[in-house]
N, C-alpha and C positions, 0 to 999 in steps of 0.2 A: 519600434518598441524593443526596451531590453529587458528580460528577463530572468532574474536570481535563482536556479533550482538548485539548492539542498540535499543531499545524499541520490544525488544524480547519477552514477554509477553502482548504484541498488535495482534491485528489482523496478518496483515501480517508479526512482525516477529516472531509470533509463528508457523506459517504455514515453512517461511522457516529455522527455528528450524529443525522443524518435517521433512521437504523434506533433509535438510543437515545429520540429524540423518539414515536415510533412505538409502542415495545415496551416502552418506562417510561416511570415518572412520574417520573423523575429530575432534579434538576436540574443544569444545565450551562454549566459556565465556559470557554468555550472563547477561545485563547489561539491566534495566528498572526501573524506579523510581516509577512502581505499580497505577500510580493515576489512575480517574475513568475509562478512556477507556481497560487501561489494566484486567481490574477485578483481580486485584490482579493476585497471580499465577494459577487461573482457567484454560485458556487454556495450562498452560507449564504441569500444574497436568494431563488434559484431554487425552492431548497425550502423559503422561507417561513418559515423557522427563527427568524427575529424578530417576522415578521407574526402567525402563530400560535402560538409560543408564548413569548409575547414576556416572560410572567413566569419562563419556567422558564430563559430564555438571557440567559448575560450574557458579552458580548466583550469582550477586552481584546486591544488590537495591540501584541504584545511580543517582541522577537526574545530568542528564549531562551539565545541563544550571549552574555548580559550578565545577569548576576544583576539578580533581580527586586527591585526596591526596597523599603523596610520598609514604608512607607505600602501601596504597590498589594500588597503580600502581605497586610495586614491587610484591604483590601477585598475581595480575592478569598474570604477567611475560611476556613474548615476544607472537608476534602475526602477524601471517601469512599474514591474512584480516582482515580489518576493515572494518563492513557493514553498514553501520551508516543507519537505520532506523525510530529511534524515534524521533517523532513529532507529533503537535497539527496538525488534520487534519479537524474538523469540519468546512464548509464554516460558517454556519448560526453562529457559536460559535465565530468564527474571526470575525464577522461582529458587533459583539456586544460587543465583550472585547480581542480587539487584541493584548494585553499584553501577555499572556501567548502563542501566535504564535511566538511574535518576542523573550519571552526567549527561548523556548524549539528549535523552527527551526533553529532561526539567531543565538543568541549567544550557543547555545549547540550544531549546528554544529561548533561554532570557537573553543570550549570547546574540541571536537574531533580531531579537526586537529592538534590544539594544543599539544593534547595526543600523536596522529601517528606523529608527528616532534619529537616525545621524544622516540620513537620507535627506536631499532639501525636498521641495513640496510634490515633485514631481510621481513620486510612490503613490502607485493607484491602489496597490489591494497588497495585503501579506496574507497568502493564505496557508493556514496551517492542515495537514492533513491529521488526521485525528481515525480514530476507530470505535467500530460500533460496540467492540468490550466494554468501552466505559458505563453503559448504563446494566453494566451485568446479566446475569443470564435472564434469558424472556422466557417465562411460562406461556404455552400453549394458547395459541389466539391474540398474542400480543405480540403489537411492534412499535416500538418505542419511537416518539416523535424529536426533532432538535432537541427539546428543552423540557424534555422531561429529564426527572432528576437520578443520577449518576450515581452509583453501585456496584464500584471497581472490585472486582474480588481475586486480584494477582499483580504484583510488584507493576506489570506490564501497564495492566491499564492503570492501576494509579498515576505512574508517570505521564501517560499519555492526559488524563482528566487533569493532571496537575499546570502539562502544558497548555491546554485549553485555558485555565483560570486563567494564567499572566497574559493569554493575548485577550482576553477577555477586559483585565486590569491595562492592559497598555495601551488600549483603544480609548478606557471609561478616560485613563490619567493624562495620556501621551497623546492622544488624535488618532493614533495606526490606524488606518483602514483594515480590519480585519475581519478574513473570512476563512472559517471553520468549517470543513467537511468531512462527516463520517465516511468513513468507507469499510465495506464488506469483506469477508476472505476473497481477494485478490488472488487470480492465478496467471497463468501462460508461460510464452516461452522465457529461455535464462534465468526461471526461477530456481532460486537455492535447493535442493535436492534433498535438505530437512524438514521442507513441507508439505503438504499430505499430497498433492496431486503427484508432484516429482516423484515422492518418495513410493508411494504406491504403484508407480510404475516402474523405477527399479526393482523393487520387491517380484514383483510378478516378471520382469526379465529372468530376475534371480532365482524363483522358486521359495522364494524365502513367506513366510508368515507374513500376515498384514494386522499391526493395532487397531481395533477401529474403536474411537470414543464413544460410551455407552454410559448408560445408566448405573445404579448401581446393583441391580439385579442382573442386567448385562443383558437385560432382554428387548431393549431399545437405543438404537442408535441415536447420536448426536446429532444435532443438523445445523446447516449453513446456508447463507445467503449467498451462494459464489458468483463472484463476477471478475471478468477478463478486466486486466491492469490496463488492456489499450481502451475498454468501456469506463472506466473511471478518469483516464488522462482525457477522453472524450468530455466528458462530466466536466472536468476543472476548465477546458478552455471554453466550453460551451458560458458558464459563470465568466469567465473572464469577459468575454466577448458581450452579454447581456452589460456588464460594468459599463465598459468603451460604449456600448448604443443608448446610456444616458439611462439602463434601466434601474429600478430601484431599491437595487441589493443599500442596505444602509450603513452607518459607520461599523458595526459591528454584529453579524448574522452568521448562520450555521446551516447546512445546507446536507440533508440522507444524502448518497449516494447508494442506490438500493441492487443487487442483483435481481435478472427476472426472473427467478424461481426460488425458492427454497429446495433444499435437498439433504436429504439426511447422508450419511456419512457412508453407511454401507450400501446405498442406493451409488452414490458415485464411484466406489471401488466396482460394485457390477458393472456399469454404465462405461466406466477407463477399460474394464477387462475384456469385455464386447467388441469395444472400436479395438483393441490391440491383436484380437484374434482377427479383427478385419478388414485392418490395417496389414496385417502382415500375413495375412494366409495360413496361417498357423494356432495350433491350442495350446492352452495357456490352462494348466491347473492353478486355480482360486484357493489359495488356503488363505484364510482369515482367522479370527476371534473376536468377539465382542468381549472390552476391557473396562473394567472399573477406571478410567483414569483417576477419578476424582477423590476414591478413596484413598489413593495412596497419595496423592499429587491435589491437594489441594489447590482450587484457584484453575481449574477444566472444566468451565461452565458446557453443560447440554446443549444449551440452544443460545442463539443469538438473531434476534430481528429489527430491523428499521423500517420506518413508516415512509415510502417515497415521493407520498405527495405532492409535499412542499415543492420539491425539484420540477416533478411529475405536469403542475400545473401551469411551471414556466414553459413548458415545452421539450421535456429532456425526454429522452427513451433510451436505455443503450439500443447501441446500432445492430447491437450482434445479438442472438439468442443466446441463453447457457448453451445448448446442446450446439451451435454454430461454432461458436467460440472456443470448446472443448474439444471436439473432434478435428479443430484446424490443431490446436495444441498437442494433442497427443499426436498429431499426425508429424507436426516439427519435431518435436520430441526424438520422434522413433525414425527419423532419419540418418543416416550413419553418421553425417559429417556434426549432427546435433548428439548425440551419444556422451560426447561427453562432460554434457551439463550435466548428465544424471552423475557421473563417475561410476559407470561401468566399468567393470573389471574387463 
């Protein structure tokens, strides 16, 4: 089997990089255009993705928002799956300069389908990863199902909902095998240090203030469905592999990806601050606030939830608990020779 993964030198698709190297013998073409969030080839170095399996990885640094050239499509050669991964994912960053959302999401997914149409018959599935923002903030007791209907309310998830229509449209028009999965706030290790886990723990190395997303009275926190990137890269090959055993994902389906808890915002900043006093033998002053984001920052929905059944009933579970999962991460984290993913001073 070969493999196409999409801003594979990112957060999450270095993670399922590393979980594909692991769990197959697959080989893998992995494609990323390096800019800031990837940090260059840091995490594909980290996990040794070239050192050890240096015959089964082959990189190409390509920004996908430009059609891939004849020659380098002919070196890349035939391809099993297409994971399509990369994309501009910061809210606050689309709120400010949603151009580079709508190249890398909107047109570098058209960029990709494009590719998988020029693919011969052999392309079993393009799965796009997608986010549970799209169907906008969930009021209290609701968790929105695949196909319930979408309620973008930031540059971010538009593009993201935008990228969904075309593989949606490229499967009705084109054939693409396509499969769409939401997924939940994503954490763990080499994660970019502008996101709330990372960022929460330099904060409290630092002594510094913690934002926590609130209401608008400030008197309740936001909450999330959090779940480890290695439980989600778990999730897409678990789908792959149901594909390969003849099961009956169809031409074109969507599939939660759910974390196993929900957790409101400043329940996590306690919960980080707990393991890091006991992680490290030491106290740690908590200074926090609970912030309006949303008054000033239009487009910081309160809540967000998914319904995980659908998956749930194939047989999925993450492997790892939240509280498993977190406590291995902050423990990588706070290792000296890991230190400097947070960019400690």
């Amino acid at each position: 089997m070969r493999a196409l993964i999409t801003g594979a030198a990112g957060f999450i698709g270095s993670h399922l990089t590393e979980h594909l190297l692991k769990s197959t013998d697959w080989e893998l073409v992995l494609v990323d255009k390096l800019a800031y969030a990837s940090n260059g080839l840091a995490r594909l170095n980290d996990i040794q993705a070239f050192s050890q399996a240096k015959n089964r990885v082959h990189m190409f640094p390509i920004d996908i928002a430009q059609p891939i050239p004849v020659m380098l499509e002919r070196e890349i050669g035939s391809i099993d799956y297409v994971l399509h991964l990369a994309a501009e994912t910061h809210v606050d960053n689309s709120i400010t300069d949603p151009r580079p959302f709508v190249m890398s999401n909107v047109v570098g997914t058209m960029e990709m389908l494009q590719f998988a149409r020029r693919l011969n018959s052999r392309l079993k599935k393009f799965v796009l990863l997608s986010t549970d923002e799209v169907f906008g903030p969930a009021p209290e007791g609701v968790a929105y199902k695949e196909n319930d209907r979408y309620n973008s309310t930031n540059p971010y998830s538009a593009t993201k909902a935008a990228a969904e229509e075309l593989c949606m449209a490229w499967a009705n028009s084109y054939g693409i095998p396509v499969v769409i999965v939401h997924a939940m706030n994503n954490f763990g290790e080499r994660q970019h240090p502008e996101k709330f886990i990372p960022n929460t723990v330099r904060k409290i190395l630092r002594r510094e203030k913690i934002a926590i997303h609130a209401n608008k009275n400030r008197t309740k926190a936001g909450s999330r469905q959090y779940i480890h990137a290695r439980n989600t890269s778990a999730a897409i090959l678990f789908l792959l592999q149901k594909i390969g055993n003849g099961g009956s994902i169809r031409l074109r389906d969507k599939y939660n990806i759910v974390g196993e808890q929900e957790v409101d915002n400043l329940e996590l900043v306690q919960k980080i601050h707990q393991l890091m006093e006991k992680i490290l033998n030491q106290s740690f002053e908590l200074n926090y606030e609970l912030v309006d984001f949303h008054g000033s920052r239009p487009g910081h929905d309160l809540r967000y939830c998914l319904n995980g059944d659908k998956l749930a009933r194939m047989g999925w579970a993450p492997p790892k608990t939240f509280d498993e999962s977190l406590e291995k991460t902050i423990q990588w984290m706070l290792n000296p020779k890991n230190l400097h993913w947070l960019l400690v001073d």
